[in-house]
Residue frames as qw, qx, qy, qz and C-alpha x, y, z in Angstrom:
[[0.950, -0.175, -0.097, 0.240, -28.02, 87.53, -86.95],
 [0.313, -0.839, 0.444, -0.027, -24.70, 88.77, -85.44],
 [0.888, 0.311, -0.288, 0.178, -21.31, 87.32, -86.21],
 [0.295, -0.912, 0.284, 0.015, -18.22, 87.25, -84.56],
 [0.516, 0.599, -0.531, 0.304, -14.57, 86.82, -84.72],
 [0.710, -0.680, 0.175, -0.046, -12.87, 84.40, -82.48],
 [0.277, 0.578, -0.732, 0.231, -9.39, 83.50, -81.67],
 [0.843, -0.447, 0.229, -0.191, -8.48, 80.43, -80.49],
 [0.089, -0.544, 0.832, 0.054, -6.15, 77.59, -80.13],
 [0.965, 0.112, 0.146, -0.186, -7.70, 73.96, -81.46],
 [0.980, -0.105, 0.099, 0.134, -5.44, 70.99, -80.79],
 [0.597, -0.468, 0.248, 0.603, -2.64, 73.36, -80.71],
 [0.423, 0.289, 0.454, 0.729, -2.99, 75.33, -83.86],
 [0.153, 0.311, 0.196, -0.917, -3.92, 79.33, -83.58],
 [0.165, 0.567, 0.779, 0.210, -7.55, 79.44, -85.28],
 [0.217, 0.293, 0.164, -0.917, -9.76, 82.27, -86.54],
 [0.078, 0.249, 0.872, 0.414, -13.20, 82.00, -87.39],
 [0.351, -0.116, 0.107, -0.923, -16.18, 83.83, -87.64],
 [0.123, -0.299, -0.943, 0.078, -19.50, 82.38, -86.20],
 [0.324, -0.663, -0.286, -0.611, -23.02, 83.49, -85.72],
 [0.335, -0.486, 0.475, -0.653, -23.82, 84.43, -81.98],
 [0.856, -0.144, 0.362, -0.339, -25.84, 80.89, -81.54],
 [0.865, 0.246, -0.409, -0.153, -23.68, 78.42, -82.89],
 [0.605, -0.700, 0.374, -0.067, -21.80, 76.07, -80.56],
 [0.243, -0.689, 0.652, 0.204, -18.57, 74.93, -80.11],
 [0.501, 0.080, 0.845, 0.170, -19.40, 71.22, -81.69],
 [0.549, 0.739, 0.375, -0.109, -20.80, 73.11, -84.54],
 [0.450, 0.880, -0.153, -0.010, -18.40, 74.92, -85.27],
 [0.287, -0.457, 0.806, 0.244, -15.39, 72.37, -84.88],
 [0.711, 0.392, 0.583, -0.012, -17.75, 69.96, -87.47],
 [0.404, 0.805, 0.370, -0.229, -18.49, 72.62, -89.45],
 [0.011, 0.935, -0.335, -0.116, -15.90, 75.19, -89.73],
 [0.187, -0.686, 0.701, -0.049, -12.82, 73.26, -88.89],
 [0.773, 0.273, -0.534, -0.208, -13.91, 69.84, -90.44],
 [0.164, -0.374, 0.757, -0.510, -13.33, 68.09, -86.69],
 [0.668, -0.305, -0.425, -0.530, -16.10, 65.52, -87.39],
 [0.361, -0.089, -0.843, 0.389, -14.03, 62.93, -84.59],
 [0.165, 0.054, 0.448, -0.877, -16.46, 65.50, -82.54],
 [0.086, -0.177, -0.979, -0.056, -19.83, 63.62, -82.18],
 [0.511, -0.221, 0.102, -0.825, -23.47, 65.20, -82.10],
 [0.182, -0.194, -0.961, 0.074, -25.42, 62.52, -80.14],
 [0.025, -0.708, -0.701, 0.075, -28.21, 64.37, -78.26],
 [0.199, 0.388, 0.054, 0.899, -27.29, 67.84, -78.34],
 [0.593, -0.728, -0.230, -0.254, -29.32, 68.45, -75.03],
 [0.287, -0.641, 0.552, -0.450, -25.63, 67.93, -72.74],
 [0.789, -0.282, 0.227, -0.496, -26.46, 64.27, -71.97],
 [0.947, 0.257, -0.033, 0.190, -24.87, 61.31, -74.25],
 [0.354, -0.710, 0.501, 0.346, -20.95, 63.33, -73.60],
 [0.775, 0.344, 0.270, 0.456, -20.24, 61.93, -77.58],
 [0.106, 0.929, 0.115, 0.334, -19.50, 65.69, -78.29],
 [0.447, -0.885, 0.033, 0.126, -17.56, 66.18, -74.91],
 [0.765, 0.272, -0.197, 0.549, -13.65, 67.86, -75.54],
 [0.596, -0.398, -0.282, 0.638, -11.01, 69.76, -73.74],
 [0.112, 0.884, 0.107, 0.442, -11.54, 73.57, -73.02],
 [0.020, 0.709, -0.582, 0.397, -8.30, 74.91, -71.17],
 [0.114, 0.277, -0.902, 0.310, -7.72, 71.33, -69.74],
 [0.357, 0.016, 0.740, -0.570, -11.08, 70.27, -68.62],
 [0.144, 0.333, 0.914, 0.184, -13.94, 68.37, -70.26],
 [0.292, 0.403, 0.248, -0.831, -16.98, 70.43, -71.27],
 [0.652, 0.304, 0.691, -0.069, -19.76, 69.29, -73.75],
 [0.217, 0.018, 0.476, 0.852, -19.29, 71.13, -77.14],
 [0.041, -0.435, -0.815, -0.382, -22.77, 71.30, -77.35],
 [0.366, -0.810, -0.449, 0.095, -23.60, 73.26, -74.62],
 [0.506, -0.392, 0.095, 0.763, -20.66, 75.70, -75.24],
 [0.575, 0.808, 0.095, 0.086, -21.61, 78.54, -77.95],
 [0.653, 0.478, -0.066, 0.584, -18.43, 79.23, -79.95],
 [0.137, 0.752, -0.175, 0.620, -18.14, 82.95, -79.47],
 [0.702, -0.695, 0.154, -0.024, -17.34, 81.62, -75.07],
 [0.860, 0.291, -0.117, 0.402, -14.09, 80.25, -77.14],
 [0.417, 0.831, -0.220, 0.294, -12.33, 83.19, -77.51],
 [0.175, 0.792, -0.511, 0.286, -9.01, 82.58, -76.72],
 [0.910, -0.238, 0.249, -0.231, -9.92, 79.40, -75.62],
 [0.203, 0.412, -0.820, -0.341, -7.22, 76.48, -76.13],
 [0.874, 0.198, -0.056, -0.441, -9.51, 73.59, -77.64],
 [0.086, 0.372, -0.884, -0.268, -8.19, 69.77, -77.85],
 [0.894, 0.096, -0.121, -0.420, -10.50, 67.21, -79.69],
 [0.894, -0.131, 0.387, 0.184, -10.04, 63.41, -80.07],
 [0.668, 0.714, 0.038, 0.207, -8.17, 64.52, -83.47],
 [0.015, 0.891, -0.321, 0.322, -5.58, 66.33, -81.18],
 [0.840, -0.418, 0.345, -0.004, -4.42, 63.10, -78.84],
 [0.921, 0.076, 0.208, 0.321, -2.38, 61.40, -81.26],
 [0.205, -0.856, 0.422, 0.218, 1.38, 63.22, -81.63],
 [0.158, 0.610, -0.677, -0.380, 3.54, 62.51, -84.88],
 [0.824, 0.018, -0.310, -0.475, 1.10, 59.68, -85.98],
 [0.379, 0.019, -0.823, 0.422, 1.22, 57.86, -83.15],
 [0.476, -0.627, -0.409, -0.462, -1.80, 57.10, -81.34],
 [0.307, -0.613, 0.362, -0.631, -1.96, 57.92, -77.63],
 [0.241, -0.024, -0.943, 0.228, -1.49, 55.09, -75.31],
 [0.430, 0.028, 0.670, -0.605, -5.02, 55.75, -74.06],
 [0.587, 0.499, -0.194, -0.608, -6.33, 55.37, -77.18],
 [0.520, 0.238, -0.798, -0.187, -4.32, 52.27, -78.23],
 [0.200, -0.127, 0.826, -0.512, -5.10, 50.82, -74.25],
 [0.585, 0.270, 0.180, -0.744, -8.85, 51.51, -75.30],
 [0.739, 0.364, -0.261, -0.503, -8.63, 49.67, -78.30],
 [0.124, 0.413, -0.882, 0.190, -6.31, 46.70, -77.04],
 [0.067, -0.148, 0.719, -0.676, -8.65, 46.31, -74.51],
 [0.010, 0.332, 0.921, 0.203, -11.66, 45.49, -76.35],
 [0.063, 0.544, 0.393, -0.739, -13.42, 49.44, -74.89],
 [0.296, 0.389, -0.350, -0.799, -14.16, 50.27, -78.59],
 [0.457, 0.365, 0.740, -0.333, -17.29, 48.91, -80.38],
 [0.377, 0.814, 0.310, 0.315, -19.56, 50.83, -82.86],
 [0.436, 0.043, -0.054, 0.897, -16.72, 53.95, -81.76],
 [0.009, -0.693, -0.366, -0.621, -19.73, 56.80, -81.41],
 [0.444, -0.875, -0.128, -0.141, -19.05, 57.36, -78.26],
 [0.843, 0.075, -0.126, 0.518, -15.20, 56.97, -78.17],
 [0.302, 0.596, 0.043, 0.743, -14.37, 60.24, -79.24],
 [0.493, -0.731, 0.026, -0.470, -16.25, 61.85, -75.67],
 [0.842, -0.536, -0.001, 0.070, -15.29, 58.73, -73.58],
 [0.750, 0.220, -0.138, 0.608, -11.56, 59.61, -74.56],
 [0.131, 0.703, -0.094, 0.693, -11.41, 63.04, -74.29],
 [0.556, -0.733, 0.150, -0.362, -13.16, 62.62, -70.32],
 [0.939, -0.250, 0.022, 0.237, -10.43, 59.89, -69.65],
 [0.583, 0.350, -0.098, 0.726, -7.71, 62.28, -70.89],
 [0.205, -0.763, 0.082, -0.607, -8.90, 64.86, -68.69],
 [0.735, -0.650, 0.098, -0.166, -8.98, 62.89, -65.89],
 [0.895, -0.080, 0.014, 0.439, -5.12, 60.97, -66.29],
 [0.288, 0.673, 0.011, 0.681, -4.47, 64.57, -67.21],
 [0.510, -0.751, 0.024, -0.419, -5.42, 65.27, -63.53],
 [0.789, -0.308, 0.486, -0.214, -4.85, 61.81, -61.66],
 [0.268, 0.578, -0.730, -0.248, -2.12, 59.37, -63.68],
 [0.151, -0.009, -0.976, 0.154, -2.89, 56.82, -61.32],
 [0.502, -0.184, 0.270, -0.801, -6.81, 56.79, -60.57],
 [0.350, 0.094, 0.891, -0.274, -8.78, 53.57, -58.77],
 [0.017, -0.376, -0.884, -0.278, -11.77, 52.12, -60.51],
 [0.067, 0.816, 0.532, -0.215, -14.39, 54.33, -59.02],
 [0.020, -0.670, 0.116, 0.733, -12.35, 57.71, -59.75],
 [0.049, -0.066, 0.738, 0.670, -12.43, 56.37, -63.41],
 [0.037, 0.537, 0.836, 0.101, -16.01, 55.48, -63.34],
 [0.113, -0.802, -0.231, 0.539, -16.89, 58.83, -61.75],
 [0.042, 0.485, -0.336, -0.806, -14.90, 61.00, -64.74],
 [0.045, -0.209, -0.787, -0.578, -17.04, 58.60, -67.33],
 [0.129, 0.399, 0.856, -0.303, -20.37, 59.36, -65.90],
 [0.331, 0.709, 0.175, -0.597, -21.61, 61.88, -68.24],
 [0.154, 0.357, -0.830, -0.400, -20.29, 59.25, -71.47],
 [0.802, 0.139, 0.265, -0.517, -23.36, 57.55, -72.26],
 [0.314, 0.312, -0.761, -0.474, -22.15, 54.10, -74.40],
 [0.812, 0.064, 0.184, -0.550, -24.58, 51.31, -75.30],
 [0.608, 0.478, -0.589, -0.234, -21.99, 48.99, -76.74],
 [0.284, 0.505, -0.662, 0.475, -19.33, 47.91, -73.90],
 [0.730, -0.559, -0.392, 0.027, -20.86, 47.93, -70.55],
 [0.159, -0.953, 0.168, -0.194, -18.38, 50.20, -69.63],
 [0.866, -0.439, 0.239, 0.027, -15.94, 47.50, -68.23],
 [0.796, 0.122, 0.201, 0.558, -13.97, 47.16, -71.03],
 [0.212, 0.845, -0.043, 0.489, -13.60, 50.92, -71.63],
 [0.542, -0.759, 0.336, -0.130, -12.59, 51.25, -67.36],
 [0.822, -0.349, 0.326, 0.310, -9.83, 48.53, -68.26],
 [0.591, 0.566, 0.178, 0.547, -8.60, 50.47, -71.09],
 [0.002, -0.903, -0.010, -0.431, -8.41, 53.35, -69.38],
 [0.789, -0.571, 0.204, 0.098, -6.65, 51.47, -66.12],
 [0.821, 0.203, 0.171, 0.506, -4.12, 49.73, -69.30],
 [0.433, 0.780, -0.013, 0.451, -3.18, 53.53, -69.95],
 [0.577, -0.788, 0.148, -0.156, -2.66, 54.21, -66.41],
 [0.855, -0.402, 0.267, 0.189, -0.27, 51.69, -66.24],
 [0.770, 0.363, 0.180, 0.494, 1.82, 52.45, -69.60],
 [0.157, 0.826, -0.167, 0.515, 2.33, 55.84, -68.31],
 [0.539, -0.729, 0.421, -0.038, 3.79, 54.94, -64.63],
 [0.921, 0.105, 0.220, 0.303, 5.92, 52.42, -66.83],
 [0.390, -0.467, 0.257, 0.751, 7.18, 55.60, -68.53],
 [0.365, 0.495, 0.577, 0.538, 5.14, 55.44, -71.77],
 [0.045, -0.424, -0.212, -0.879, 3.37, 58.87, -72.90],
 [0.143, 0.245, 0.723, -0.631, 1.48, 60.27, -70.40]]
């Protein structure tokens, strides 16, 4: 087995860590870095419980091996909330009635930050579209798309983006 040293950034803090060649990224934010908010659901790429931000874009953890990190900057659900204070998507989510049994939260957040990260204001389908690889079995999705709409709107109000 082979090991390696990466460097990275995770939720804004410099990281080093060593890792075998086959472990992936949602292994070794669990593991290593004690990141549980990060979610193994099918490990296959499919359920998006797992899915966080690699330089600004969604990507499953699961399907990432670590050692593609390097110098990666990493932000999990653990990384949204800024001087304890949850993120307004996060509180929108939960206002809104989008949060359930919460196992898929952690994914369906991260792809809804990515995408207000993109598109502040996005219509109903552009939201639906960024959730489509967020499997949840609780919701029906409806309330999670009006949480995500409620965040939309506290940031063109002026709240956090």
């Amino acid at each position: 087995m082979t090991f390696h040293q990466i460097n990275l950034t995770v939720n804004g803090e410099a990281e080093q860590v060593v890792v075998a060649s086959n472990v992936t990224l949602m292994r070794m934010l669990r593991e290593n870095l004690a990141l549980t908010g990060v979610k193994n659901g099918c490990s296959a790429g499919e359920c998006g419980a797992c899915t966080v931000l690699m330089n600004g874009e969604p990507v499953n953890s699961c399907m990432v091996l670590a050692v593609e990190c390097e110098g990666a900057e990493i932000i999990t659900v653990e990384g949204l909330a800024k001087d304890h204070q949850l993120d307004p998507l996060q509180s929108a989510l939960i206002n809104e009635g989008g949060v359930q049994c919460g196992f898929c939260t952690p994914g369906v957040l991260m792809s809804a930050r990515a995408l207000l990260n993109r598109n502040p204001q996005p219509g109903e389908d552009q939201i639906r579209e960024a959730l489509v690889g967020n499997l949840c079995r609780c919701t029906g999705y409806t309330r999670i798309v009006e949480g995500i709409q409620a965040a939309a709107a506290i940031s063109a109000a002026g709240g956090r983006p």
